[in-house]
N, C-alpha and C positions, 0 to 999 in steps of 0.2 A: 721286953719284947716278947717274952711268953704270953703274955698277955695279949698280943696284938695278933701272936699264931693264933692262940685261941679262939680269938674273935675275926680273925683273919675271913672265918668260911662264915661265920653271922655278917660279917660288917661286908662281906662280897653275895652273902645274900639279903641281906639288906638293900644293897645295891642293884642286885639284879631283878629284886622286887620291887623296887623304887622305875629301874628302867622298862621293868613288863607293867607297872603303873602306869606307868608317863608315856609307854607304849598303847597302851588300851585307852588309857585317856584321849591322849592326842588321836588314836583312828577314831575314838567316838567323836570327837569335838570333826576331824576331819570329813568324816561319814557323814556328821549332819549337815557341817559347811556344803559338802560334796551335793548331800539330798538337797537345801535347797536351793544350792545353784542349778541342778537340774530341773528339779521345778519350775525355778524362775525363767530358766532353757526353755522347758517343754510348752510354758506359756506366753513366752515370747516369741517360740517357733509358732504358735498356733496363731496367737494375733499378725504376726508375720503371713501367713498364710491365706488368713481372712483378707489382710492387708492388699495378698497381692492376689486375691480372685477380687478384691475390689477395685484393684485397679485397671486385672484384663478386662472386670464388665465393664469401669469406664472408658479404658482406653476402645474398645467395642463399640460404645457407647458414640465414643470423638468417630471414631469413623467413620458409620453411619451416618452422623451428623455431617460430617467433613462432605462423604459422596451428595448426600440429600443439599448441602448447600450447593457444591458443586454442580448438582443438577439443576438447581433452582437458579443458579446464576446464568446459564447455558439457556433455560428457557426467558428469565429475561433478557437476556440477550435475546431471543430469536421474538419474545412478543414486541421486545420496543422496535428491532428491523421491521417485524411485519407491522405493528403500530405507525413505524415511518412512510412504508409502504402507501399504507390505509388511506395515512393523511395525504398525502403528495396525490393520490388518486382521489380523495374527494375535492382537494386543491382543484385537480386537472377540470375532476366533474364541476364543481361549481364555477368554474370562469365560462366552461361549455356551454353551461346552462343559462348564465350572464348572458354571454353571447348572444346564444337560441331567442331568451326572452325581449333581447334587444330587435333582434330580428324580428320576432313574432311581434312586436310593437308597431315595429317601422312598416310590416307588412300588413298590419292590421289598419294603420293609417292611410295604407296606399288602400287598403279595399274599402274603406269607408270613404278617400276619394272616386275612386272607381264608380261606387255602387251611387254618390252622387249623380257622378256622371251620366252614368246610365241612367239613371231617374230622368234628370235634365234632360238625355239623347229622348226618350222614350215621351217625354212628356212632349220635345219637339215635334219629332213624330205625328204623337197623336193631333197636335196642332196641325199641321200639316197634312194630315189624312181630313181633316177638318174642310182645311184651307183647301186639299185638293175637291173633297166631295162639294163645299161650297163653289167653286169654280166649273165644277162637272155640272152641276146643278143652271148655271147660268150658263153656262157653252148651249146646253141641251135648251134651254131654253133662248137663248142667242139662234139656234138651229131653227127654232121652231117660229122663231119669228121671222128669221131671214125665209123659212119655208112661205109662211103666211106673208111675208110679204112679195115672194117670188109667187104664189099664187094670185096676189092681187094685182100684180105688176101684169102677169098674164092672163087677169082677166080685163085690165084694162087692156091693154095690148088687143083682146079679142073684140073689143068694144072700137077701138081705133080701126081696126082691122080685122075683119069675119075670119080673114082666111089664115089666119099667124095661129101654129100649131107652139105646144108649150110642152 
């Protein structure tokens, strides 16, 4: 056991230089574990980061897109109503116009009757101006004979009779 006094303060410093060993050891081994978890930290914070500025500019990005469709949808909406509008009014215009053109047809037929007619009335007419100045023509000349013979009547008359005024 003297032996073991003696060695007692080597074999407990042995021991406490074995435990400041394995203490220095273990904080180096820890220290480095330590460094590169933090590293591994500091560059997963950072892609994290990138991460999520990539994701505010996309979700920015959805918005955007979200209102612009939204608006795009609002105005087809309002182009296909007025689109529907457009049509139903060119509908209305075109049977109008059907109509009009039918009209304009049937009116066109009655003026081309019409304007027959009055041909025909005009052309009678002139017949008839014809047939009156041919009739005028012989009246006046009926006059002129009944005259010429009321002359000769009275001058026989004055040959019968001196004294028979005419």
């Amino acid at each position: 056991m003297a032996y073991m006094r003696k060695n007692v303060n080597l074999l407990m410093l042995v021991l406490v230089l074995i435990v400041l060993l394995s203490i220095v050891l273990l904080t180096t081994y820890y220290q480095s574990n330590f460094k590169n978890i933090s590293e591994t930290y500091e560059t997963t914070a950072e892609e994290l980061s990138k991460i999520s500025k990539n994701f505010t500019t996309k979700l920015t990005e959805l918005n955007r897109t979200t209102t612009e469709l939204s608006v795009k949808s609002t105005d087809k909406k309002k182009l296909e109503e007025l689109y529907n509008r457009l049509k139903a009014e060119r509908d209305k215009l075109y049977t109008e116009l059907t109509a009009t053109q039918e009209k304009l047809a049937s009116t066109t037929v009655l003026l081309e009757q019409t304007e027959s007619e009055l041909s025909d009335a005009k052309y009678d007419i002139l017949k008839k101006d014809i047939e009156i100045a041919d009739l005028d023509s012989a009246v006046t000349n009926q006059k002129n004979r009944i005259n010429a013979l009321n002359d000769d009547i009275c001058s026989l008359n004055k040959q019968i009779n001196p004294d028979y005024t005419c």
